[in-house]
C-alpha atoms as one frame of an Amber mdcrd trajectory, in Angstrom:
protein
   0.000   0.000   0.000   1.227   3.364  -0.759   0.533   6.851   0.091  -1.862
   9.383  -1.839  -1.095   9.725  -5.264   1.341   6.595  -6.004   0.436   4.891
  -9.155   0.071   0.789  -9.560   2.417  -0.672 -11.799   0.547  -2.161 -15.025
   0.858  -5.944 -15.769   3.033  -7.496 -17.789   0.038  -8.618 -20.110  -0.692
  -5.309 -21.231  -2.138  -4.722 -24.163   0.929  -1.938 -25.510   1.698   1.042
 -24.841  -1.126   3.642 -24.155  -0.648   7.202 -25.187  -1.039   8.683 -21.475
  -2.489   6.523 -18.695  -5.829   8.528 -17.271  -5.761   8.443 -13.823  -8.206
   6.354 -12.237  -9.700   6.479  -8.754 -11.421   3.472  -6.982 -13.599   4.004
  -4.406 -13.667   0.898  -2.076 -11.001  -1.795  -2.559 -13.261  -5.347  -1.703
 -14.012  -7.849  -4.762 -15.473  -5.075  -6.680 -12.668  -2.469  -7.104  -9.616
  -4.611  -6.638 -10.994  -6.652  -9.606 -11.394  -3.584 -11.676  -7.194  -2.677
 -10.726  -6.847  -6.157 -12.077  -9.012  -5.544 -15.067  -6.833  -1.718 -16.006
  -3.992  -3.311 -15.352  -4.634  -5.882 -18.372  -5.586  -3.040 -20.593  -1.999
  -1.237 -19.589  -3.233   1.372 -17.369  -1.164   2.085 -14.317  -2.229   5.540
 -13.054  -4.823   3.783 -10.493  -5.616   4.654  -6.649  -7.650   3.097  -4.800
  -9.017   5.009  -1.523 -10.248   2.730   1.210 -11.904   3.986   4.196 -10.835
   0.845   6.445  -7.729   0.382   7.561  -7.333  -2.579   5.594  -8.754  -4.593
   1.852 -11.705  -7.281   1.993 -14.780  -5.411   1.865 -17.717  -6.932   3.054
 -15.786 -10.286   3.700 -13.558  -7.701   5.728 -16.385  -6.337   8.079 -18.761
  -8.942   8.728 -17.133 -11.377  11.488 -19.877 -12.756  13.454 -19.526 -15.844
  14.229 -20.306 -18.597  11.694 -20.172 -16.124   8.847 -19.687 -17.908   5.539
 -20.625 -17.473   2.047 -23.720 -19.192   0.658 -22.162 -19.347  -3.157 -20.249
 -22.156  -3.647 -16.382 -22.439  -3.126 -15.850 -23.239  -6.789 -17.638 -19.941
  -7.861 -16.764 -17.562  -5.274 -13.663 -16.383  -6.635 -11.701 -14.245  -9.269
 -12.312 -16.440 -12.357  -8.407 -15.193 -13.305  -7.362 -16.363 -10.211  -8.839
 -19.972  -9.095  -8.707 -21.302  -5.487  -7.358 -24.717  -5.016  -6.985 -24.749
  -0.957 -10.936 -24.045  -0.490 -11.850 -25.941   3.180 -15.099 -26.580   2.735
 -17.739 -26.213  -0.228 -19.207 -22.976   1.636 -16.099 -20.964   2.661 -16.548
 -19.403   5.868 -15.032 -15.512   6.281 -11.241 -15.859   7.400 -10.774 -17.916
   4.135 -12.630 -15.736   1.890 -10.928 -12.497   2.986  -7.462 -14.438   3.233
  -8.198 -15.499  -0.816  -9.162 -11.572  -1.130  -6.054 -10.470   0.433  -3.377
 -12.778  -1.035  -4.381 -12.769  -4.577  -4.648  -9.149  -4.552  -0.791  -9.495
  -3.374   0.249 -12.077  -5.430  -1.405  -9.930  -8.747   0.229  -6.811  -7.731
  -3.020  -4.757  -7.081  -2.654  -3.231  -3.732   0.689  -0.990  -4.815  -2.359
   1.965  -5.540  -4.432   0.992  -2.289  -4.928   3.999   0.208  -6.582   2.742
   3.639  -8.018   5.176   6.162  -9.066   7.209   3.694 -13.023   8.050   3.609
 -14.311   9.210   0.167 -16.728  12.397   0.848 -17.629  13.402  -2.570 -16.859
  14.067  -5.792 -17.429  16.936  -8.451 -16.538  17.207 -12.055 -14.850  20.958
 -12.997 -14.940  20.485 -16.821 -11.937  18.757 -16.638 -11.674  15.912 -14.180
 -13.211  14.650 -10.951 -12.155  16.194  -8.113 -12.414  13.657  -5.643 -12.793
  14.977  -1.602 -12.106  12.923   1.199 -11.570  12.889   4.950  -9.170  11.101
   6.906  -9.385  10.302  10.952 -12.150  12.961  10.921 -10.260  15.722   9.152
 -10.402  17.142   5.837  -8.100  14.834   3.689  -6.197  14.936   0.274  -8.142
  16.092  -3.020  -7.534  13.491  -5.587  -7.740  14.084  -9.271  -9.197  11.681
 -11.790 -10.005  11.074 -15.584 -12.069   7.876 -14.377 -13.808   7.466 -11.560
 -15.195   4.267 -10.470 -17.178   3.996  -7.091 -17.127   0.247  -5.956 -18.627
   0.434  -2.262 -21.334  -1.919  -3.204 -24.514  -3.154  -2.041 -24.078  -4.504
   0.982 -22.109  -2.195   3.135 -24.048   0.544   4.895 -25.645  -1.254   8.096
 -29.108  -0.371   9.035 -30.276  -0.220  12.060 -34.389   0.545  12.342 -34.885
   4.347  14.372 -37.173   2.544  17.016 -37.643   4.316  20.188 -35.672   4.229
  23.403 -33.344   2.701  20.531 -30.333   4.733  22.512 -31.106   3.788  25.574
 -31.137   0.176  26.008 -28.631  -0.917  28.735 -26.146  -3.254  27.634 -24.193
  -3.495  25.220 -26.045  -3.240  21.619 -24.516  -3.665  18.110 -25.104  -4.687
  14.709 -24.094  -8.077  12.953 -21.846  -6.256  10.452 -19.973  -4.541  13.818
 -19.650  -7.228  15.801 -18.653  -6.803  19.534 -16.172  -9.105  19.890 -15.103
  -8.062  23.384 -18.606  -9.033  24.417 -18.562 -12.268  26.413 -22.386 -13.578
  25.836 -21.950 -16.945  28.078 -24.879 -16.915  30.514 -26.054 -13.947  28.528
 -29.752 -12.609  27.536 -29.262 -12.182  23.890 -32.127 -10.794  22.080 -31.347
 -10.638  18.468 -33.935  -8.511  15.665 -34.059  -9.835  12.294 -33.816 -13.073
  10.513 -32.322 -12.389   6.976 -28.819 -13.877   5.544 -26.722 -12.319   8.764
 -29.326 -13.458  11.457 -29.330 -17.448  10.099 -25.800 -17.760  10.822 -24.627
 -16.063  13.605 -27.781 -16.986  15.716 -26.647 -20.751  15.542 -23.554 -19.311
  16.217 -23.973 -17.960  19.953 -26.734 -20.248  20.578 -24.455 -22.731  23.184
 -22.955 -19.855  24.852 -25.809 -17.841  25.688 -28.443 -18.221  28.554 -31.433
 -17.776  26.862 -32.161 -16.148  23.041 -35.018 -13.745  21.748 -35.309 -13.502
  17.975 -37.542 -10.880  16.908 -38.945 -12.367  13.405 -41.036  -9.410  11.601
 -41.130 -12.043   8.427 -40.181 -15.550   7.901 -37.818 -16.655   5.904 -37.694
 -19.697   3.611 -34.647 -21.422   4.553 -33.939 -24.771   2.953 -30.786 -27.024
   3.631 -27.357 -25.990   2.738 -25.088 -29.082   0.628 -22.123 -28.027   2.752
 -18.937 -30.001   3.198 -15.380 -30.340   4.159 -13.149 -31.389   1.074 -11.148
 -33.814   2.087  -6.691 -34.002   1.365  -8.074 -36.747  -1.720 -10.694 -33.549
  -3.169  -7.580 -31.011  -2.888  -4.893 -33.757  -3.821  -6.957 -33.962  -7.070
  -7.455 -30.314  -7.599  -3.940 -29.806  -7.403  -3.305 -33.154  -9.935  -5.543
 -32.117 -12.230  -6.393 -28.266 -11.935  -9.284 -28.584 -15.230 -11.368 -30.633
 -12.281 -11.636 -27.188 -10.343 -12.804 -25.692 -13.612 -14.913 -27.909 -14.447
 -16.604 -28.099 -11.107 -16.649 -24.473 -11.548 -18.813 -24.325 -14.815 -21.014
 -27.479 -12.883 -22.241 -24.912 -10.658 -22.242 -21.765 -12.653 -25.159 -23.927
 -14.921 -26.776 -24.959 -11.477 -27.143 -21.225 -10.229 -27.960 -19.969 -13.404
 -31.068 -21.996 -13.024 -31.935 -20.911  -9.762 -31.385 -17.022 -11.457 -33.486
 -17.820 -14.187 -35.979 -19.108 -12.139 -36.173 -16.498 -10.050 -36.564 -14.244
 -13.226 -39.140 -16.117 -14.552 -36.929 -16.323 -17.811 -36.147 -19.850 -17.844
 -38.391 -23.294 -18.724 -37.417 -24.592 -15.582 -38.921 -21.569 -13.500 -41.874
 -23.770 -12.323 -40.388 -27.464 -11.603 -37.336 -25.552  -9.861 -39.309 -23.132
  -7.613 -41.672 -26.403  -6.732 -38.198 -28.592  -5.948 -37.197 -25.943  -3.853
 -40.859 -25.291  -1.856 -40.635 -28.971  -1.088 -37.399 -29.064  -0.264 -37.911
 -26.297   2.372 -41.566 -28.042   3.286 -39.873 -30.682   4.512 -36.559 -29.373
   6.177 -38.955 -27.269   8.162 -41.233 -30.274   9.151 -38.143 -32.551   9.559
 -36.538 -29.868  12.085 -39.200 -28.355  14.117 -41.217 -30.690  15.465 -43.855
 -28.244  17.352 -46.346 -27.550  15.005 -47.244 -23.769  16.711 -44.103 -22.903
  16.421 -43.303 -23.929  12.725 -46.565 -22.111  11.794 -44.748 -19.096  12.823
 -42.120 -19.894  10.507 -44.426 -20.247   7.424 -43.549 -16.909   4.969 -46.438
 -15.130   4.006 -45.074 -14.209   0.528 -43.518 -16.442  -3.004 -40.314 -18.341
  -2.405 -37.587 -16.499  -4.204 -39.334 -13.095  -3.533 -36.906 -12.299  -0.425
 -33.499 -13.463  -0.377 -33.799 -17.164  -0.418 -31.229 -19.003   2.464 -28.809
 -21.874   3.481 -28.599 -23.321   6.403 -28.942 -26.417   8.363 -28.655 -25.631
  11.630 -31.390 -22.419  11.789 -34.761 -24.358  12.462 -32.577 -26.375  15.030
 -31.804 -23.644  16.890 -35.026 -21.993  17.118 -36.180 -25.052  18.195 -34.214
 -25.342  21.109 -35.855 -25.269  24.618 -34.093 -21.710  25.666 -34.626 -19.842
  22.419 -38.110 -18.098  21.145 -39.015 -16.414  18.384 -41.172 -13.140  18.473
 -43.526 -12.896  15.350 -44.706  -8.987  14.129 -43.275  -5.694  14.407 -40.916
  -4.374  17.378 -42.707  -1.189  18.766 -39.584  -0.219  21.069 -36.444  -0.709
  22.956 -36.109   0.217  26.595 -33.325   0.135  28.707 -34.052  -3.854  30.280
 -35.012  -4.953  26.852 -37.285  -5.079  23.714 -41.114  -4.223  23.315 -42.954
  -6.409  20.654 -45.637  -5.219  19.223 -48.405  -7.000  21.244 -47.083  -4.704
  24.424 -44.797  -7.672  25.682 -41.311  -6.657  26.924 -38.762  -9.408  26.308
 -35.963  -8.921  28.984 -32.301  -9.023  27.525 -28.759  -8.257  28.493 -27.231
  -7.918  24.882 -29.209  -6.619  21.803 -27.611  -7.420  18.458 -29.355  -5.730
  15.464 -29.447  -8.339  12.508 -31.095  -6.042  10.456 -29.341  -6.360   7.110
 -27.826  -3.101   4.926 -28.651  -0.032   2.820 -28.563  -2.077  -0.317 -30.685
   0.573  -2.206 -28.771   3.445  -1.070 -26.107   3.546  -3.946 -24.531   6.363
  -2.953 -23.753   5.749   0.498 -23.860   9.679   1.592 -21.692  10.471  -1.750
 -22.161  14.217  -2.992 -21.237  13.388  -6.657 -21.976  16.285  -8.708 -22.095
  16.838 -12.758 -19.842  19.197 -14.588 -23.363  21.043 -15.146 -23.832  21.276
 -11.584 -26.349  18.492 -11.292 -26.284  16.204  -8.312 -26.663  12.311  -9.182
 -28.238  12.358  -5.968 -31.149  14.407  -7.473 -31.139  11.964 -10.188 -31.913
   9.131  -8.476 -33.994  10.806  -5.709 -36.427   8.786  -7.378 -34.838   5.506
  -7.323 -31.002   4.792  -8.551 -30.787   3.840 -12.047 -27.895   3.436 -14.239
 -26.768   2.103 -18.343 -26.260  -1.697 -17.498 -25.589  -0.903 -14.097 -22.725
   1.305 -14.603 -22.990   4.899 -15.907 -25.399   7.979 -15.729 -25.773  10.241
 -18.627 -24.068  13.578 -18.171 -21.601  12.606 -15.779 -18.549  11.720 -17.391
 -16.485   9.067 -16.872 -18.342   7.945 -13.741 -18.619   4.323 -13.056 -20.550
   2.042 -10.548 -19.022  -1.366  -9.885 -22.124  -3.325  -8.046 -24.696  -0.548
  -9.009 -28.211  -0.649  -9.488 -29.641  -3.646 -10.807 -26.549  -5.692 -10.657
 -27.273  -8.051  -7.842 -28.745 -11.568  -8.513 -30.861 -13.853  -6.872 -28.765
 -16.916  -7.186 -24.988 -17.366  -8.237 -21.865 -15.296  -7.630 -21.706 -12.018
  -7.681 -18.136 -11.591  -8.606 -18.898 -12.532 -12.334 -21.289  -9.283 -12.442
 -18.416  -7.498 -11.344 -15.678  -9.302 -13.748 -18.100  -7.853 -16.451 -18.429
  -4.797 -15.210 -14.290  -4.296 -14.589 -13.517  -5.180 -18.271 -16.351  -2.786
 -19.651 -14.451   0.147 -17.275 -11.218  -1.118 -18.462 -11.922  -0.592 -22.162
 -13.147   2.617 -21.612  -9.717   3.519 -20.013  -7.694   1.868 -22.649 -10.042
   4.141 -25.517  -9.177   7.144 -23.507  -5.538   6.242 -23.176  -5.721   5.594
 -26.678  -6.878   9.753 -27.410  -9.732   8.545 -29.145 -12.361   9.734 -26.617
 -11.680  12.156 -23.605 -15.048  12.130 -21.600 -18.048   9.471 -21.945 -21.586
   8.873 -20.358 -24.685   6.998 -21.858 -27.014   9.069 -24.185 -30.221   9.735
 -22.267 -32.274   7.988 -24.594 -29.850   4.596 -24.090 -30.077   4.939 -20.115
 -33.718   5.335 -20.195 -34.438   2.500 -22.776 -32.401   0.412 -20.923 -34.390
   1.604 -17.210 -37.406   0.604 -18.840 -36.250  -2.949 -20.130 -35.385  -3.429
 -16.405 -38.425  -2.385 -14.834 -40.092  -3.905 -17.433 -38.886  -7.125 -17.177
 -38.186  -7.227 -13.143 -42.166  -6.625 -12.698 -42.794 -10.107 -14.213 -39.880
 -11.795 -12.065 -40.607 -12.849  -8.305 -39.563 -10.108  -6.794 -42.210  -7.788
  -7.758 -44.643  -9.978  -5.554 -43.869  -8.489  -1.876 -41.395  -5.355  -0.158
 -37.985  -6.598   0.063 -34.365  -4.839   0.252 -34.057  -5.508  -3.367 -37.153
  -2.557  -3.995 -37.018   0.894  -3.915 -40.620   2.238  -3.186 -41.845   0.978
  -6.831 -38.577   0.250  -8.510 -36.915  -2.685  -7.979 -33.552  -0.972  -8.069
 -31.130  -3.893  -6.969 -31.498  -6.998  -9.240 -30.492  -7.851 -12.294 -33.704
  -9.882 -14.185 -31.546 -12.081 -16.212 -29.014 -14.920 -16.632 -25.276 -13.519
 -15.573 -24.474 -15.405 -18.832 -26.654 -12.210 -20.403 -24.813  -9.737 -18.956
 -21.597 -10.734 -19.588 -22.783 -10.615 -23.133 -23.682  -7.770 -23.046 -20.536
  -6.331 -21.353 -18.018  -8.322 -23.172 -17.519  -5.004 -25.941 -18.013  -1.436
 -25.397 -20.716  -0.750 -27.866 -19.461   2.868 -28.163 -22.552   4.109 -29.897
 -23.988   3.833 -26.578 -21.941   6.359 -25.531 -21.412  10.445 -26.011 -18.990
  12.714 -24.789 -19.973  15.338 -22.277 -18.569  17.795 -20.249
């Protein structure tokens, strides 16, 4: 890592020489933007910085540690595909291995020479000329940085939420959310109560539940939860990875098809939509009648809404544990916190020493506080005061040069995430190399591309599942997260620049 303004070196696969490396700022250096360093530095652009507000690279894989925090992609697939892991542990990766895999490839590959930590991006405004990008570091106004390309890779998934309930402030113990977790909190013997039961909540609840006395989840709506195909892989698996290295790629592409059904499913793009959603209802049916055996309680943990509709989960131990004699589950809203514990909504106070908030993430808040304003003086803010919305995820007309790695409507259902983001690295990085090149200085979509586009999404994502209930994945109307289509479509779609797309501006 390097101080402000100290270039990465480009990669010996480089395309040739460029006529003047642009200077490129990354905002966030997880999967998304340290795949995009990779990604310029194939197209022979060196004149990258990446400014990281942590003190260290990983992302979300860096943040959330609760305990039993794991990935619920498959090992094969959660990776760089330019950079395969043979040493997976287990089919389902938990955290240390994933952010270990983040941090030594990104060594090994030469991509953290640009990498600035501890440096908070606060906004960013174009004078005609480049970005001017402000930031703030331990509090204080920091460094300006200058860029020809900005890219903001912060993701979906990294602004914790926490619901504004009241006497939220005042509760007595110790209170924190999943993505912050307290690790200097000893919970043996312990009160926990715990509010929320998405992705977060069905791991780390399992987690804690030995240690702790007694356990309050506060369930406002069930998930569906069906059984997770998780496994060691044993010295013979890694022995024959290592052997015969096409068996890794070729379990790789085995799973890419599966979750590319479960995506096209969800969609309601694919043949197998029906039989698949019907495996996968029966499938759950039974893991939840195999698991709970009190039939009041599992009618509590029936969802009211479509499978796939929500974020559909893995696990086998969650039923388990809320069957368990010292844990309950709450059902309906929570009306309050007080300083002894939590009010449900029926007036009941549930008593608890330790309140952890699983309460999931500002996944439709794009911008994460970002003041990122036009040449023309227009705030992109303003622009998507009405919902975020973006030219396959990526750029905004009228702001040049301005790219979102993870942006609206690039999240899936089902499958990996990082192959969205390969895509979306290699489209940036062939804009860099054309403007390296001299033959374009400053690019956005043409209005009537970004809104054609917008309405193929909306289009399209109001016949898929997700239009049937309120979810992270919506924005008041808009579904604003998810991409309504095979990844295999988008990387098609990606693969070339199709510059008529494109105008300059500014």
């Amino acid at each position: 890592m390097t101080s402000p303004g100290t270039s990465a070196s480009p990669a010996s696969s480089s395309p040739g020489p460029a006529v003047r490396s642009p200077r490129v700022v990354v905002v966030g250096a997880g999967f998304g933007g340290l795949g995009v360093v990779h990604a310029l530095h194939e197209q022979g652009i060196s004149d990258i910085t990446v400014l990281e507000r942590a003190d260290e690279v990983g992302g979300v894989w860096r943040e959330n540690t609760y305990p039993n925090a794991a990935c619920d992609v498959p090992s094969p697939l959660y990776s760089w595909s330019w950079s395969p892991n043979l040493a997976w542990g287990r089919r389902y990766s938990p955290q240390p291995e994933i952010l270990d895999y983040i941090r030594r490839t990104a060594a090994e590959h030469g991509l953290l020479d640009g990498v600035v930590t501890g440096t908070t991006v606060t906004g960013a405004r174009h004078d005609g000329e480049a970005w001017q990008v402000s930031t703030e570091v331990d509090g204080a106004a920091g460094p300006t940085y200058a860029a020809d390309v900005l890219v903001l890779a912060t993701g979906q998934l990294s602004e914790p939420v926490v619901p504004d309930l009241p006497g939220r402030e005042g509760f007595a113990g110790p209170a924190f959310h999943s993505a912050q977790w307290r690790h200097d909190v000893d919970l043996r013997g312990k009160r926990v109560a715990v509010v929320g039961t998405g992705a977060s909540a069905i791991q780390f609840v399992p987690g804690i539940a030995d240690e702790v006395a007694s356990l309050t989840v506060f369930q406002r709506s069930a998930p569906y939860v069906v059984p997770k195909p998780d496994q060691a892989y044993s010295a013979r698996h890694h022995a024959l990875f290592r052997r015969l290295p096409g068996t890794l790629a070729a379990e790789r592409r085995t799973v890419f098809w599966l979750t590319e059904q479960l995506n096209g499913a969800l969609a309601g793009e694919s043949r197998l939509s029906k039989p698949l959603t019907k495996a996968l209802e029966a499938a759950w049916r039974a893991h939840l009648r195999l698991t709970v055996k009190d039939a009041g309680l599992r009618s509590r943990l029936v969802p009211d809404y479509p499978l796939g509709c929500k974020r559909l989960l893995f696990s086998n131990d969650w039923y388990r544990t809320l069957a368990r004699d010292h844990v309950d589950v709450v059902t309906g809203p929570v009306t309050g916190v007080e300083p002894t514990g939590v009010r449900a909504g029926d007036g009941t106070l549930h008593e608890a020493d330790v309140l952890i908030w699983g309460t999931g993430f500002a996944a439709t808040d794009f911008l994460r506080g970002l003041d990122v304003v036009a040449p023309d003086g227009t705030r992109l803010g303003d622009v998507w005061a009405d919902g975020a919305r973006a030219h396959l995820g990526m750029g905004v007309p009228g702001f040049p040069n301005l790219f979102s790695i993870y942006g609206p409507n690039t999240n899936l259902g089902g499958s990996s995430i990082i192959a969205m983001m390969e895509a979306q690295a290699g489209y940036v990085a062939q804009v860099a190399r054309r403007l390296a090149e001299g033959r374009a200085r400053a690019v956005a979509p043409r209005p009537e591309v970004w809104e054609a586009f917008d309405a193929e999404m909306q289009s399209r994502l109001g016949e898929s599942v997700w239009a049937g209930c309120t979810s992270w994945y919506t924005d008041g109307p808009r579904i604003t997260t998810n991409w309504p289509g095979l990844v295999a479509e988008y990387q098609r779609r990606t693969a070339t620049v199709d510059w008529s797309e494109l105008e300059e501006v500014g």
